[in-house]
Steps between C-alpha positions, in 0.01 A plus 500: 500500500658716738690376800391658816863661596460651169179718662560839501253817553345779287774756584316798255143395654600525878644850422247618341285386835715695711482812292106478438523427917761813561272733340225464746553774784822623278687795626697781299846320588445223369350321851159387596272595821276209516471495904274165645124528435481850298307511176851438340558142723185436355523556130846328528303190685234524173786442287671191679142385485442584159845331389401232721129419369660512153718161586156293629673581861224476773565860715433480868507739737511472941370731768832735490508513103758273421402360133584153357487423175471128511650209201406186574716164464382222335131485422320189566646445844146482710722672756337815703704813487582508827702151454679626227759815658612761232847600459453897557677722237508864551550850685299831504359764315474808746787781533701715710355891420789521246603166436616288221357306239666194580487449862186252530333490131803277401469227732087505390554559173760286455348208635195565269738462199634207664135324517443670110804276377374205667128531318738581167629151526308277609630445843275425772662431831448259773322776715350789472651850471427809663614833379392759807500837526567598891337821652685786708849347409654850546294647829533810319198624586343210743777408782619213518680381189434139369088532623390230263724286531546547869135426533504210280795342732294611813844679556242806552099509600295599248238711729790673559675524173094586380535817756818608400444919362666687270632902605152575409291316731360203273538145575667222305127325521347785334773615257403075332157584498554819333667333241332161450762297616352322828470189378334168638763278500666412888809648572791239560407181653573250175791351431718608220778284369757734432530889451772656276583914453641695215625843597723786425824465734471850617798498578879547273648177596393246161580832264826560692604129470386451137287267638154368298317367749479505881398175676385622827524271809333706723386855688716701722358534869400871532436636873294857543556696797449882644728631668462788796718758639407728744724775634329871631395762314723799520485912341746436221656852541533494870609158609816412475678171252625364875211568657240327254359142516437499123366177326620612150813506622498164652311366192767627262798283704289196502346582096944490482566207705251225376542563155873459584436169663270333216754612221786341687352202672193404335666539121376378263106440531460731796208781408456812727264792451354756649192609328256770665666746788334775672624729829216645755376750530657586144574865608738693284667654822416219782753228575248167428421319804463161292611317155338241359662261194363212325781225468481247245714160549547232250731168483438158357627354776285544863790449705693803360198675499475443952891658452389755246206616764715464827770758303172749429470479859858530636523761250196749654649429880802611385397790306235588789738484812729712294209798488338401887211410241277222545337238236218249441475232164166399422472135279259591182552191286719227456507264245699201526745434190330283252677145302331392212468157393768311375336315267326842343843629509647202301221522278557867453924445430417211245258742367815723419712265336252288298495869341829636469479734742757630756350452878649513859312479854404819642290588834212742391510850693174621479185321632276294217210327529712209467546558885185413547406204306838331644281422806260296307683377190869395366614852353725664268579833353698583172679844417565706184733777519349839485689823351717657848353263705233825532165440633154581659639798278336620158804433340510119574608331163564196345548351180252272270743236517559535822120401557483246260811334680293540836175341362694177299680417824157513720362307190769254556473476882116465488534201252760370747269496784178403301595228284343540136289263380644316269834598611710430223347660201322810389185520217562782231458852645133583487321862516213328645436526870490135643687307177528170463728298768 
């Protein structure tokens, strides 16, 4: 008999998962181009399914395509479903164009190793599980980001999630039926117990700290706005340097001054980008009239994000009296920052130590799906390091153990929040789906 602190994952079968996974829609570096509902979304889905079916797990799928593959608690109960919540385990399958192989198919294929090692055992747990496979995590090629889960939370509409299009002119609602994947299940609108998230830090801070395991507390606030400056168009061989309104000009003081201002005052978690700029009328030889930038905010803290967005203001008055320019910043998104559960998060730091592992609290930089289910369900995330902190890049890497480290602490935290039945002692390890209990 095995004690259950003793459990530990199939490190060799989880990476052979995630290479059998990283070969679907593999690219020549090393990458994968698996974008949301293309034929390669959908053989990846037919493999989660496949890997799924194989462990008696009953596969579900809603209106937007999110799948659930479905382990049920203790049998005999007489208890409907719907009275019995799941703890949700998982992440997402699709890609950036030249992504990584790890950013998504760990968290999913992780917690399918995690449910695998429970049917090893023996162990059936005092609720069901859920391992789910979220659509459109990356709004690569539908916008926005997070659809399924947004959808499920009712964070977003699904008519309008359903309507979404891709450059080419096809909607999200026909891109599922092309591939199968409109299922009949509702989206959202039962309770789940808990949700927790494996994933890829994407980011160098774990690697740089020699750090095993990240035990996230929470999301960053992120704030989207355009911003506008419009000067007058001027010949750029007869008009004078003191005689020109010119936006550029008055953009490059301000591109200067607020990136000035977050580096000094906003120090350590302040974020600041500038992603897509474009002058009118984009003449060779014609001072523009106008200059356009995205600007990208982020903080984990909303209050320093008001200060953070009243310094991108002060900054373009400045910059624009300067140049006799004028300027306009349109809202585009904000997202609030997010706090995780504390009891996920404790479950998620015990996690670590029960198994030797290194951890310390981090705030997640990039959106997850985990922002999401935290409006419906205690949530927690868990990071790995990845190689450079490098991702949405083909060169995203990390190492077997890294994953297996991942996928014993989510085994860990799961047990944590669904007790095990019994909860002292484990049956031999089995081969057979379902073992004895």
């Amino acid at each position: 008999m095995t004690a259950i602190s003793e459990l530990r994952v199939n490190g060799d079968r989880l990476w052979g998962r995630l290479e059998e996974m990283a070969r679907i829609g593999a690219t020549p570096a090393g990458g994968v181009h698996r974008l949301a509902l293309s034929d390669e979304d959908r053989r990846a889905r037919d493999l989660f399914r496949a890997w799924a079916g194989s462990l008696g797990l009953a596969v579900s799928v809603d209106g937007i395509g999110n799948m659930f593959a479905r382990r049920e608690g203790p049998e005999g109960t007489g208890a409907p479903a719907e009275s019995r919540p799941p703890l949700v385990l998982g992440s997402h399958l699709d890609s950036q164009p030249t992504g990584g192989r790890f950013d998504g198919p760990l968290g999913v294929l992780a917690a399918l190793e995690v449910v695998e090692t429970l049917e090893e055992h023996g162990v059936r747990t005092a609720r069901p599980i859920e391992v789910v496979n979220w659509t459109n995590e990356e709004g690569a090629r539908f916008p926005p980001a997070m659809m399924g889960s947004g959808v499920f939370s009712a964070r977003f509409d699904l008519a309008d999630a359903l309507g979404a299009t891709d450059p080419d002119g096809m909607t999200v609602s026909d891109a599922i039926d092309r591939i199968g994947y409109r299922g009949a299940l509702p989206v959202g609108g039962r309770p789940i117990a808990a949700a927790l998230e494996l994933h890829i830090e994407q980011g160098p801070i774990l690697e740089e700290d020699g750090c095993e395991i990240g035990v996230v507390t929470g999301v960053q606030g992120a704030r989207w706005f355009d911003l506008a400056i419009v000067g007058e168009e001027a010949h750029a061989g007869s008009t004078p340097m003191s005689r020109r309104t010119d936006p550029v000009a008055a953009l490059g003081r301000f591109l200067v001054d607020v990136n000035r201002r977050v580096e000094r005052d906003f120090a350590p978690h302040g974020r600041l980008t500038f992603g897509v700029l474009a002058a009118e009328p984009a003449s060779r030889n014609t001072v523009p009239g106008r200059v356009t930038v995205s600007v990208d905010l982020r903080h984990p803290d909303d209050a320093t994000l008001d200060d953070m967005e009243d310094a991108l203001r002060e900054a373009a008055t400045d910059a624009c009296l300067e140049r006799g320019a004028a300027w306009r910043l349109d809202d585009v998104w904000r997202s609030p920052p997010v706090r995780f559960s504390g009891r996920c998060i404790d479950a998620v730091r015990a996690a670590a130590d029960l198994c030797g592992y290194s951890s310390m609290p981090m705030v997640a930089g990039a959106g997850h799906d985990s922002v999401h289910t935290n409006d419906v369900a205690p949530t927690g995330m868990i990071f790995v390091p990845c190689e450079g902190g490098i991702s949405h890049n083909e060169a995203e890497n990390i190492t077997p153990a890294q994953a297996e480290a991942g996928a014993n602490v989510l085994l860990h935290a799961a047990l944590r929040l669904v007790e095990p039945t019994p909860a002292d002692m484990l049956s031999a390890p089995t081969n057979q789906p379902g073992g004895a209990a």
